[in-house]
PLY file of the C-alpha trace (Angstrom):
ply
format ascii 1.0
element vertex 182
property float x
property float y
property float z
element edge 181
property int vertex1
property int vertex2
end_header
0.00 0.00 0.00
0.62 4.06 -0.65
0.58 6.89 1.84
2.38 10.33 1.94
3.82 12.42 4.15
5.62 15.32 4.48
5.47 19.32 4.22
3.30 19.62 1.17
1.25 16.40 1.17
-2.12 17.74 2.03
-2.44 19.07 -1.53
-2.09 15.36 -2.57
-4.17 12.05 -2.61
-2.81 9.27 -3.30
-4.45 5.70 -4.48
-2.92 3.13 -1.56
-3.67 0.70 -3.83
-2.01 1.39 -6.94
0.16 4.73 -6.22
-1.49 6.96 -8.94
-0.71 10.23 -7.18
-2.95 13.49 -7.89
-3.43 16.94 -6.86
-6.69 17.37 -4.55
-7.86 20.34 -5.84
-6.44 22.64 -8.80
-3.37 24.88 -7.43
-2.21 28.37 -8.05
0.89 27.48 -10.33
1.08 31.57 -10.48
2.29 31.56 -6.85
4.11 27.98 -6.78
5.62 25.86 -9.19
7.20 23.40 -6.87
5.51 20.73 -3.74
7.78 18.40 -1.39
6.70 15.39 -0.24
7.35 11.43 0.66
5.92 9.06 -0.73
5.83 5.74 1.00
5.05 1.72 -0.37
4.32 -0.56 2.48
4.52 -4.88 2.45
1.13 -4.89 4.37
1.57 -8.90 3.73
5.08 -8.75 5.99
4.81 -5.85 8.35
2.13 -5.65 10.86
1.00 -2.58 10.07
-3.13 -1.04 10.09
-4.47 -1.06 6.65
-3.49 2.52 5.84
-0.83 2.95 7.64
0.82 6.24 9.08
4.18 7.83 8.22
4.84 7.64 11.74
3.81 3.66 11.91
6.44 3.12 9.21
9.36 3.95 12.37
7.55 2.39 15.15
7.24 -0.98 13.24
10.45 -3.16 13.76
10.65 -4.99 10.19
11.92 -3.58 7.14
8.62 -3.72 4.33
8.56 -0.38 3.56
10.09 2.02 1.06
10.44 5.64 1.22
10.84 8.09 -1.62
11.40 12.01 -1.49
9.86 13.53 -4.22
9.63 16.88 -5.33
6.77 17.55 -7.67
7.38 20.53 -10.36
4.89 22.36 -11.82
5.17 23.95 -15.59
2.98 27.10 -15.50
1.55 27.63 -18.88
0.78 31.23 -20.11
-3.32 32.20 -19.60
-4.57 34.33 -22.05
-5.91 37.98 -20.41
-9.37 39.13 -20.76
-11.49 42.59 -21.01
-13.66 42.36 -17.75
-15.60 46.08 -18.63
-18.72 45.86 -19.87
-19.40 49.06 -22.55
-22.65 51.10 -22.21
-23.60 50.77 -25.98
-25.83 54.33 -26.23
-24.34 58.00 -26.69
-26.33 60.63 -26.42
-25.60 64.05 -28.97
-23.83 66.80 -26.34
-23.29 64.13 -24.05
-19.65 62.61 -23.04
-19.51 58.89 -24.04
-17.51 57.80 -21.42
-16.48 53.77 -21.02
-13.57 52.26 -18.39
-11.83 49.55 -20.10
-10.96 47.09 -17.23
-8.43 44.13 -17.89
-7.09 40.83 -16.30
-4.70 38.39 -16.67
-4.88 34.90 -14.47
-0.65 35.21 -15.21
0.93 37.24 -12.14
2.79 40.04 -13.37
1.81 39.86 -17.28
1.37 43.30 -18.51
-1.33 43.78 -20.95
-1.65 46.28 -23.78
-5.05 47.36 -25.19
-5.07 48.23 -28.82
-8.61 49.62 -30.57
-9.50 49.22 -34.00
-11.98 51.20 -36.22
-12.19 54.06 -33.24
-14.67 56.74 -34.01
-12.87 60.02 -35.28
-15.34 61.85 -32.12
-13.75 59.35 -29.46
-10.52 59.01 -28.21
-8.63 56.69 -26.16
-6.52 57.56 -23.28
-3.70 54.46 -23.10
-2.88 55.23 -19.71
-6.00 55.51 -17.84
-7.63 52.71 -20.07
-10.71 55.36 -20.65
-12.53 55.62 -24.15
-14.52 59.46 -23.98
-15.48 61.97 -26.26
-18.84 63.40 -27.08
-20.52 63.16 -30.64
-22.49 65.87 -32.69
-25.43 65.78 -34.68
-23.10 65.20 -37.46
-22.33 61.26 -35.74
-25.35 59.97 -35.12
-25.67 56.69 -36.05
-23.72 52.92 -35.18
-20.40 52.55 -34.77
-18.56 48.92 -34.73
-15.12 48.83 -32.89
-12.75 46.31 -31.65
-10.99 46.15 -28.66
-7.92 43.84 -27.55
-6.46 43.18 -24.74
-2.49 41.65 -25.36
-0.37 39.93 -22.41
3.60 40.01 -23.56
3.77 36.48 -25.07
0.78 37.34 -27.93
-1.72 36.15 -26.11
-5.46 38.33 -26.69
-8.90 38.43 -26.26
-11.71 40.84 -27.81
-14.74 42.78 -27.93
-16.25 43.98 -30.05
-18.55 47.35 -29.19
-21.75 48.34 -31.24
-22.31 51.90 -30.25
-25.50 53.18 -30.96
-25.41 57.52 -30.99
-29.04 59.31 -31.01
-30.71 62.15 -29.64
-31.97 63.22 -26.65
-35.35 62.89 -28.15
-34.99 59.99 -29.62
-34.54 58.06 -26.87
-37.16 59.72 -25.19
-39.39 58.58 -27.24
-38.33 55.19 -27.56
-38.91 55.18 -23.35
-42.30 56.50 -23.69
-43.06 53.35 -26.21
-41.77 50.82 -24.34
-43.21 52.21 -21.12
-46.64 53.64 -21.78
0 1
1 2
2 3
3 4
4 5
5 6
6 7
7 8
8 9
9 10
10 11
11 12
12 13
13 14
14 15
15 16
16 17
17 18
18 19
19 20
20 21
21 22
22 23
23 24
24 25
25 26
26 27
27 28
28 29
29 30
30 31
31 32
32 33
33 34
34 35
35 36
36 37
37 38
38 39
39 40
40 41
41 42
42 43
43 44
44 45
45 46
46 47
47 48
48 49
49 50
50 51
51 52
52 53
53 54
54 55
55 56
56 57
57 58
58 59
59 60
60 61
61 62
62 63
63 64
64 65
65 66
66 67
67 68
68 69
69 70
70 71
71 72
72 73
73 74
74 75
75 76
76 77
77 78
78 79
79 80
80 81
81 82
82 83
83 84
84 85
85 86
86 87
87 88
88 89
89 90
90 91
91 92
92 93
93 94
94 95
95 96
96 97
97 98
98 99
99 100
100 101
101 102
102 103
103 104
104 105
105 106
106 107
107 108
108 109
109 110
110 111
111 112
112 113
113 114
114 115
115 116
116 117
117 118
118 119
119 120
120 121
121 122
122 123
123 124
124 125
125 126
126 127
127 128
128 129
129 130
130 131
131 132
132 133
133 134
134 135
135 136
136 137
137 138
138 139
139 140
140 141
141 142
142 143
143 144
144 145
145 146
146 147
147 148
148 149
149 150
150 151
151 152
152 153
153 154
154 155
155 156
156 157
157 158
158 159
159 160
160 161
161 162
162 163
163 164
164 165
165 166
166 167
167 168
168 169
169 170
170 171
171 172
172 173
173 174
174 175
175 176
176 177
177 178
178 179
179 180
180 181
């Protein structure tokens, strides 16, 4: 039979039948990429040990059916790809600022991320620093406006959205309130 021991065996099971070792739950490989542990095989048929024996029972049993193994498991983070968490409010109004927070993440500790915009409108601008899309539209822009946003980590990694931006006037959507709310 299998058991384990040591300083970072509670993150492990392992079958005491057959050995098959496995995390217990999924780990943050952003924070560790290494665990230490033993790993012991016990003769239950010569020793007189319990059925699933203890580390401990392995020293206080006076025959030698046992085997002991430190093991260090490593871990091989693999790069996550980031995402655009902000949600866009998809109406302008005319005179209005348009004003939308583009909010990142990236699962991958310490990954910067670049956001690049494609197909801006020419009455919007985007401030690279701040991560803030603003501008206010005239009478001359109303209408729908399609534009992409990506979000990059270092390695190429990106995700998108894409923003449908719908610009009217004050009336207009007045209007369309008092129809859909009589």
């Amino acid at each position: 039979k299998f058991g384990l021991s040591g300083p970072d065996a509670s993150y492990f099971e392992i079958d005491i039948l057959n050995g098959d070792l496995s995390l217990k739950e999924s780990a943050n490989f952003e924070l560790r990429d290494k665990f230490d542990l033993f790993i012991f095989a016990v003769d239950i048929e010569t020793g007189s040990y319990s059925s699933e024996p203890t580390f401990d029972e392995l020293f206080d049993n006076d025959t030698n059916s046992f085997k002991i193994a430190e093991v260090t498991v490593s871990i091989q983070d693999v790069n996550e790809t980031p995402t655009i968490s902000s949600i866009p409010n998809e109406q302008s109004v005319v005179g209005r600022e348009y004003f939308y927070q583009v909010t990142t993440s990236d699962p991958d500790a310490g990954d910067s991320i670049e956001i690049a915009i494609s197909d801006l409108p020419d009455w919007l601008s985007f401030d690279e620093s701040s991560g803030v899309i603003s501008g206010t539209p005239s009478f001359s822009d109303i209408g729908q406006y399609d534009f992409d946003l990506a979000s990059q980590d270092f390695l190429g990694l990106q995700s998108q959205q894409n923003v449908v931006l719908k610009v009217r006037t004050q009336n207009s959507i007045l209007d369309l309130e008092t129809v859909s709310n009589p």
